[in-house]
N, C-alpha and C positions, 0 to 999 in steps of 0.2 A: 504494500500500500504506500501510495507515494506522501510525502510528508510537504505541507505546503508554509510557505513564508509568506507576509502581507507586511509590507511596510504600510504606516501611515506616518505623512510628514508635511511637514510647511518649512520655512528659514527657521524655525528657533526648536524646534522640539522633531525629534524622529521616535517612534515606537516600531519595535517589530514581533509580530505575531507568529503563533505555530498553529497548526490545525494538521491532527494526526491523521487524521479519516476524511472522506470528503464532504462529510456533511457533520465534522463535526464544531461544535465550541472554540474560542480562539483561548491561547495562554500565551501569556505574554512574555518574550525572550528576550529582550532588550529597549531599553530606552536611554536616548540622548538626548543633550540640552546644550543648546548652543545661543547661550546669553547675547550674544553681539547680533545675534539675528534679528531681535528686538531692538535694537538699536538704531534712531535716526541718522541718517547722511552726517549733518552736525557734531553727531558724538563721535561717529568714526572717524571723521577728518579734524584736522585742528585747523589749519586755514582752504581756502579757491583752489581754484585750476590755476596751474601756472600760468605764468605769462612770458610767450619766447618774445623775442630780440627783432622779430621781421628779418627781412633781406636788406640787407644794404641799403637803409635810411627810411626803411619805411614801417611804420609805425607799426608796436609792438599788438597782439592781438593775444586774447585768451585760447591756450592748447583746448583743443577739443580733446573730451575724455571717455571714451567709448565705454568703458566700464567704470561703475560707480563703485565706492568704496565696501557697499551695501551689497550690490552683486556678487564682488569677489567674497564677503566674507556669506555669502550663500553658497559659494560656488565651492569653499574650501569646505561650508559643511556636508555639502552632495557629495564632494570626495573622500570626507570622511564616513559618510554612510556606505559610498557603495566600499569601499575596502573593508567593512564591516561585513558584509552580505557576500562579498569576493570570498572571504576569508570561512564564511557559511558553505558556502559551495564546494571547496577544494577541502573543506574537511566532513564533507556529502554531510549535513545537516537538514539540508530541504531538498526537494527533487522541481519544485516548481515555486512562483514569485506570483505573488500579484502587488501592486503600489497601490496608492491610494493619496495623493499630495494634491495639494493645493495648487490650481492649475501655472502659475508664477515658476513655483518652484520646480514643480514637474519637467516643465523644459529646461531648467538649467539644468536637472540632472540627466537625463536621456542621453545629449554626449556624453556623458561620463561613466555610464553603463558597458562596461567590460564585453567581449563580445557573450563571451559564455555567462555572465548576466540575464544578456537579451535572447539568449536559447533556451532559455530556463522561465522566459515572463509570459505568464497566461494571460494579462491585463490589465490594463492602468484606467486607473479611474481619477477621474478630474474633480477631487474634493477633499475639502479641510476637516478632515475627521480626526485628528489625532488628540486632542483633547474630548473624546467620545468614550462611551464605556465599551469594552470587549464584543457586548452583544449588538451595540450601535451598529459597529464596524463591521463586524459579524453581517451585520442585515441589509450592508451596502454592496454585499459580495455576490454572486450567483450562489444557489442554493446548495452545488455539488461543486464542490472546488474539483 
């Protein structure tokens, strides 16, 4: 019988679930907390976007900043979860995945999904359930994992 994993996550909190059977109850195998995820732009930067020098006499402009301070510390906790769940798999703990994050966070982590992750995920669901009780989560799932 295959044993299933369910993350549920957002930026600041990841939970991950076990479900032995396919229809059954979830227990809870891990949770992390990731404080700076809550965290405004503001708190994580101390000052602006640089500002470069121009070209030869022409006035200086503000760097454009493709990633915010905010994203990247999203982006270090999507890789700290999937190396969590990496580390699930290569030591056979679950045989199949499903996610469940808040749909923000879901894309940032999707690249970051190892390939043999994504060989293993039966389906990702676009919502913020991880402050939800077991049977919540539970009832967001299909009935037969």
């Amino acid at each position: 019988m295959p044993t299933t994993w369910i993350l549920a996550a957002n930026r600041s909190h990841a939970r991950i679930f076990s479900a032995d059977t396919p229809a059954a109850g979830l227990t809870e195998v891990e949770s992390l907390l990731h404080e700076e995820g809550r965290l405004h732009e503001g708190d994580l930067v101390s000052d602006g976007p640089g500002i470069s020098s121009g070209v030869a006499g022409r006035g200086g402009n503000q760097m454009n900043r493709d990633e915010t301070a905010r994203h990247q510390e999203a982006q270090q906790f999507g890789r700290q979860i999937c190396g969590l769940l990496d580390e699930g798999l290569r030591q056979k703990r679950f045989d199949q995945l499903y996610i469940l994050c808040e749909p923000g966070f879901l894309g940032l982590i999707r690249p970051i999904l190892s390939p043999g992750l994504k060989q293993h995920l039966k389906s990702e669901i676009q919502k913020n359930l991880v402050a939800q009780t077991p049977e919540e989560i539970r009832s967001a799932l299909p009935q037969y994992l």
